[in-house]
N, C-alpha and C positions, 0 to 999 in steps of 0.2 A: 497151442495153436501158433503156427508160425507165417507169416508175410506169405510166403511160399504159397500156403495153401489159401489165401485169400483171391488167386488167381492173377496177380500183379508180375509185370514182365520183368525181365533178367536185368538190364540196367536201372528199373527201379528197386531192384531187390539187393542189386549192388551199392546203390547211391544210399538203401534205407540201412545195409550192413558199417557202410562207412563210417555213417554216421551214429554207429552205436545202437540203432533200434533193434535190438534182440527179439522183443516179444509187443506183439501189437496191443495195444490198450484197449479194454472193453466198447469204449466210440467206436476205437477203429473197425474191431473186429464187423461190429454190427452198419457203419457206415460207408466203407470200402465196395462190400459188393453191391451195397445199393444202386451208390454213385456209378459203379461200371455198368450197371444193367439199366442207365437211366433215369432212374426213378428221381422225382421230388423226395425231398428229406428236411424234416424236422426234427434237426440232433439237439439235449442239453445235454450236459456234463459240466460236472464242477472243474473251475479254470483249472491248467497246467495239466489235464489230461489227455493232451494231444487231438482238439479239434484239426487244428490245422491241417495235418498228416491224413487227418481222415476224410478230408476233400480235397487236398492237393493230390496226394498222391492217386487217387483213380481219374483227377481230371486229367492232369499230365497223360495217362495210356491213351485215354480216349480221343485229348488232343493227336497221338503219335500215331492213332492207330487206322482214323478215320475222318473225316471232311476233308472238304480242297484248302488248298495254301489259302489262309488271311489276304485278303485284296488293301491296298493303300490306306490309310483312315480309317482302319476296322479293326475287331478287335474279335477274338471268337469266346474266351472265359472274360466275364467282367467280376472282379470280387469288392465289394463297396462294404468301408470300413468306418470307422468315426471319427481316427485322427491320423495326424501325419506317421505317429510313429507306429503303427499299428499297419498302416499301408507299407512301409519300408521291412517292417517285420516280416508281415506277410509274404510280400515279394521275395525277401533274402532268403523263406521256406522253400518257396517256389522251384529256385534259382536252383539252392541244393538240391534238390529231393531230382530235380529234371536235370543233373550235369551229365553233359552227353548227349543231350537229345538236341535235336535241329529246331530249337525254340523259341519264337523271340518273346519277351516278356519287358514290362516295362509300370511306374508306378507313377501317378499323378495327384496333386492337393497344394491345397492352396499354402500360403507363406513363402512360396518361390515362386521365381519369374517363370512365367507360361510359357516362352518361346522354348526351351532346349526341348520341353514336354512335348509340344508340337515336331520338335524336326522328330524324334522319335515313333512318332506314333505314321509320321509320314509313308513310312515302306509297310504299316501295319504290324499289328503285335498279336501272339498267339493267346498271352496273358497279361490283364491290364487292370492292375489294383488300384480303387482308386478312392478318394474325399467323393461325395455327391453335390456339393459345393462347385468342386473343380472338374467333377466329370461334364457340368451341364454349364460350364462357360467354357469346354473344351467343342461340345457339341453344337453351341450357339457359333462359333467361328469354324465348323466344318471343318477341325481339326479329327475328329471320331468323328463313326455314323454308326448304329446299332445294326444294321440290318444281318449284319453275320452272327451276333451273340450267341451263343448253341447254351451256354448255362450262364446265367446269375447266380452271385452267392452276397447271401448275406451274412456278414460276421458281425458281432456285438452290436445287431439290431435293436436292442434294447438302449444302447448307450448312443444311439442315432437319434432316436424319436427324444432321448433325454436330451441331446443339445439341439435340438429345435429343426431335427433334418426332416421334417415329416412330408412337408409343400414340396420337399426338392426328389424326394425318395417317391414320392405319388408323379411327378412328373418324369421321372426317368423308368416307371411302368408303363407309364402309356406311352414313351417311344420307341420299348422294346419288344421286338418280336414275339405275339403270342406262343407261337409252337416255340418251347423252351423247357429246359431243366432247372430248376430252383430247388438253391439250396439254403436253408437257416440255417446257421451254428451259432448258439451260444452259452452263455454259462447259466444265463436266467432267461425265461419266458414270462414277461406279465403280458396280461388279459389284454392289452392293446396290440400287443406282438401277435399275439395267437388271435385277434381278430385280423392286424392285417396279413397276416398268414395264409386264412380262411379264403383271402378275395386273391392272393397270388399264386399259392399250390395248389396241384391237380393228384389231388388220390398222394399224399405225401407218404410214405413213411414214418412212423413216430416213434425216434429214439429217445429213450432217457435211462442213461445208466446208473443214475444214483439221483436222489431226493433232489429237489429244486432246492438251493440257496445256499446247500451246505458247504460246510469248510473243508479242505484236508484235516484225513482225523490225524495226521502227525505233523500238524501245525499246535505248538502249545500257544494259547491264548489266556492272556489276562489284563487288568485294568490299572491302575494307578490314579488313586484318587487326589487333587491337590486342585488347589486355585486357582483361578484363569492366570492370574497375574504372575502366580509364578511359576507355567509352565518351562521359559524358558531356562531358570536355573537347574529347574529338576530332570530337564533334557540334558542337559551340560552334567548334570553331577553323576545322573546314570550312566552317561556313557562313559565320563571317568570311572566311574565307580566298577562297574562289570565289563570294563575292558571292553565297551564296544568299537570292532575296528573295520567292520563290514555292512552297512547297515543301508536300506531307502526308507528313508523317512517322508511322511506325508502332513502338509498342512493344508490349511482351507483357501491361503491366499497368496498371490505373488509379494505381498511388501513380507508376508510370516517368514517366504520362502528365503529371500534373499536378507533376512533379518538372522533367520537359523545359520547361514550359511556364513553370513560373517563370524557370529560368533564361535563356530567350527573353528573358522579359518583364522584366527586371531587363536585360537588354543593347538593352534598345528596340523593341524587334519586337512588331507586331501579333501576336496568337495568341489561341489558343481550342483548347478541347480537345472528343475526343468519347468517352467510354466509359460503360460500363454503368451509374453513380453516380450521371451526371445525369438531370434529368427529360428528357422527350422534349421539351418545350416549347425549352429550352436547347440539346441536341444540333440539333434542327431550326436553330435562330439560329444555332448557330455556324458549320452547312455554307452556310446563307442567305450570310451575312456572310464566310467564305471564297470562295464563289463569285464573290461582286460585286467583291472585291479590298480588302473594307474590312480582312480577316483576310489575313496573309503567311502565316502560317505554321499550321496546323492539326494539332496531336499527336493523334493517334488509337490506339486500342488495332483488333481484328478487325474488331468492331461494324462500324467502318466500310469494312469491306475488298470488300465484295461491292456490284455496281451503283450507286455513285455514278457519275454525269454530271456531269465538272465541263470546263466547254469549256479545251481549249488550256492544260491543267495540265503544267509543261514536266518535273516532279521528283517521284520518289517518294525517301525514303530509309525503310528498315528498322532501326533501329538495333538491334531485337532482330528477328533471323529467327522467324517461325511455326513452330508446332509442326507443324502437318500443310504437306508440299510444295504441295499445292494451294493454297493459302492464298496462296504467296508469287504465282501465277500473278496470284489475284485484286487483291494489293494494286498489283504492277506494274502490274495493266491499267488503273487511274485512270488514268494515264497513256499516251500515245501513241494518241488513242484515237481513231477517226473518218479514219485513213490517217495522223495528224498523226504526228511527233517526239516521243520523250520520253525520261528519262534515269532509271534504277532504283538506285543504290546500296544497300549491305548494311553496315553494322560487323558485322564476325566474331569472335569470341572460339574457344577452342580447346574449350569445351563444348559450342559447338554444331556441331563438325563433321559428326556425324552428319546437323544438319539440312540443311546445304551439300549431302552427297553424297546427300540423297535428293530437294533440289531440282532438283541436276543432271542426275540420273537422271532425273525429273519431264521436264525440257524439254528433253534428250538434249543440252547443251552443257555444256562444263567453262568455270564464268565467271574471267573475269582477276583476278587479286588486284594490289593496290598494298600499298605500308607508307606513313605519313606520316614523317618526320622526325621524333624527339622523342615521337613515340607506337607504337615497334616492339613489337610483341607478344614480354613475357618468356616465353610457356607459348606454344610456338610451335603454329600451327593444323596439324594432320597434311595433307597433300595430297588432291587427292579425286579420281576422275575421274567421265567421262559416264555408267558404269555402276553408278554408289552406291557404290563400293568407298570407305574411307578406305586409303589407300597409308603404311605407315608406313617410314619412314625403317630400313635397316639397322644394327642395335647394332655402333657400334664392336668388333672383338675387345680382350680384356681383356688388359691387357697381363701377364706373365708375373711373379708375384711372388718377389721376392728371397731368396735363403736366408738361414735366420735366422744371426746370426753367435754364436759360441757366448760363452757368458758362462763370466765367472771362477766361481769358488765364492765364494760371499756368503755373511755370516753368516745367520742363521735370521730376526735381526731384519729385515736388509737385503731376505732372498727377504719374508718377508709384507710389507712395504712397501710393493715396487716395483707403480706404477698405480694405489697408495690414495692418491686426494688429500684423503679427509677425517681429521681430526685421530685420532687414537688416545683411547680411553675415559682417562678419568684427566687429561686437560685436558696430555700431556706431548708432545712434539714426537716422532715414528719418529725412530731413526737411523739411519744404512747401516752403522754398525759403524767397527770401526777398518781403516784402509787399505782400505777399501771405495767406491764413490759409487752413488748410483742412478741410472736411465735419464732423461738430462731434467731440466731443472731441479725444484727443487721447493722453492717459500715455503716449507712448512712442518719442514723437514730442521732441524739444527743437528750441527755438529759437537763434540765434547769436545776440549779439548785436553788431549795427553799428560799425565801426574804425571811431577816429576820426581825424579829418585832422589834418597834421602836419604844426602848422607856421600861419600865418594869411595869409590868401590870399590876393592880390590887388584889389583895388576896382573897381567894372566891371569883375572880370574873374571868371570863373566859378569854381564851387566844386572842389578838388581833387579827381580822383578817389579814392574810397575806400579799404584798405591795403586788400589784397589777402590773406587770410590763410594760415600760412607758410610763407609768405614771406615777404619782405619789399615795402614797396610806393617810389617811385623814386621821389625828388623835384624838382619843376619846375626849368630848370634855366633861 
């Protein structure tokens, strides 16, 4: 099947030649004439398999083909996304796929000054991708007005309702235009998606061209099991070790991020990082500049885990797994993406097992674990399988303890003693008595030696007692 026959017009069939698209991806195939014919649509597909193409390009014709010109402040496609970089992605699709066409398009989100957004949107735009954040303080200042919207598209819906866009996503339905085209795309559907689905399409479409969660099968994926603590050497040694000279690595926090990236950069590596801290001016340069190949190495925290396009990206590594399993689908899909090869590593610590067995469970395989040499994990990782379980290893039985052996009779001093190893009040050393010892060596013991008798005793009589400490032996008379 070729573009051609999908019913798409001659400068988009040029601009999709241009750009290399030979043969339309199963989405598209089945999303393309939906969108032309109107319809709501409820697309998944596992990431890198071309959603975007498959609602931009039929909205573009429909934009070219039909309604009157955008009025001032209006917008006729509104597509709402989850982060800035995702909105600029989007748009830069846009831009391509419609070169040539008499179209204004433009994108909006927060971490930039509002005004240039406003003078923009001022003569009205035909396409307007935007944060929901920043679409509804665009609309509170009567910079936008809904009332032209002809389609909504929701992209990485799922990753909206995860950063807490839910209060702003329900308010920007009810000030757009019922009579509408809505479109879902995303890589995952949970059960809150597909409820609030239910309450915004009308008679949808329901595409799914492969199993909900899965990976690219020519992504190789495996684990590496080692210490929290020494994640960071084992990152450095791997990437000396296997010559990694291309890689987006993923951690859990801005200080990890900008922690990985120094020590990159102290061993010579181009690098740049992306999370929350920076301005968007800066995150934008740094995906710019990894893209072109001027950045090797790109430490990123979530922020950038959803919809980046970066061509022929051969590595992903995780050195901290995600907290939600879906997360890790997205950050592997950078990779292998477009039919191409790509390769996913994990450092695994034994706190985040939990998170292994619910990714596993997520993409219904149990991934390979390796050990490095020199970096074997002392807190061993529990096992996991396909079904979320952690499998814990059987307790040794305990071996059977000794009878106690009986002890002599000890003086009184000797029984309070035995297992005090701190000194006795009075600054004086415990003793075990006479003809006594304690359990065990013990510093702080001393023994007395015997008194000896005074005198010779008579033959036949017995010892004299022995002199009293402090005081004197009385002679027999």
């Amino acid at each position: 099947m070729s573009f051609a026959s999908l019913g798409l017009i001659d400068p988009l069939l040029k601009n999709a030649q241009r750009l290399n698209y030979q043969t339309p991806t199963p989405i598209q195939v089945k999303a393309i004439p939906a969108v032309l014919d109107g319809r709501d649509v409820m697309a998944s597909a596992q990431t890198g398999t071309g959603k975007t193409a498959g609602f931009a390009l039929p909205l573009l014709q429909r934009l070219v083909q039909q309604g009157p010109r955008v009025s001032s402040n209006r917008a006729r496609v509104l597509v709402l996304v989850p982060t800035r970089e995702l909105a600029e992605q989007v748009l830069q699709s846009f831009v391509d796929y419609g070169e040539g066409l008499d179209l204004r398009m433009t994108a909006a989100y927060g971490g930039v000054s509002i005004n240039p957004q406003m003078m923009k949107l001022r003569k009205g735009v035909d396409v307007l991708v935007a944060t929901p954040g920043r679409l509804l303080d665009l609309n509170r200042q009567n910079a936008v007005q809904f009332d032209q919207i002809e389609t909504l598209v929701l992209d990485e819906a799922d990753r909206m309702l995860d950063l807490g866009f839910a209060r702003e996503l329900d308010a920007v339905f009810e000030a757009l235009p019922a009579a509408r085209q809505t479109l879902l795309f995303s890589a995952t559907f949970t059960d809150e998606i597909r409820a609030m689905a239910a309450s915004i399409l009308r008679s949808p479409v329901d595409i799914s061209v492969s199993p909900p969660n899965v990976t690219a099968s020519k992504i190789r994926q495996w684990v590496v099991t080692v210490d929290k603590r020494n994640k960071p050497g084992l990152f450095m040694h791997l990437v000396a070790e296997k010559k990694w000279t291309h890689a987006l690595v993923f951690v859990k926090t801005r200080d990890g991020a900008d922690y990985l990236s120094a020590m990159l950069d102290e061993a010579g590596y181009a690098v740049d990082t992306i999370h929350g801290d920076k301005p968007q001016p800066a995150r934008l340069r740094a995906l710019e500049r990894f893209k072109t190949g001027e950045v090797h190495m790109l430490v990123a925290t979530d922020v950038a885990a959803r919809g980046l396009d970066i061509d022929a990206l051969p590595l992903v590594i995780n050195v901290d797994l995600p907290i939600k399993p879906q997360d890790y689908v997205h950050r592997i899909g950078r990779t292998g993406r477009a039919g191409s090869s790509g390769v996913a590593v994990s450092l695994v610590c034994a706190d985040e097992a939990p998170q292994l067995a619910a990714i596993e469970a997520l993409i219904g395989q149990t991934l390979r674990r390796e050990e490095v040499p020199g970096f074997e994990a002392e807190h061993r990782v529990p096992q996991t399988s396909a079904t979320g379980q952690i499998i814990k290893k059987p307790k040794k039985p305990k071996k059977p303890k000794k009878p106690k052996k009986h002890k002599a009779l000890q003086a009184p001093e000797a029984v309070q003693g035995i297992g005090k190893k701190q000194q006795p009040q009075g600054g004086k050393p415990a003793t075990g008595g006479e003809g006594t010892s304690l359990s065990g060596p013990n510093p702080f013991s001393v023994t007395r030696p015997r008194s000896k008798p005074v005198g010779k005793p008579p033959a036949g009589s017995r010892k004299p007692a022995d002199k009293p400490v402090g005081g004197r032996s009385k002679r027999p008379r």
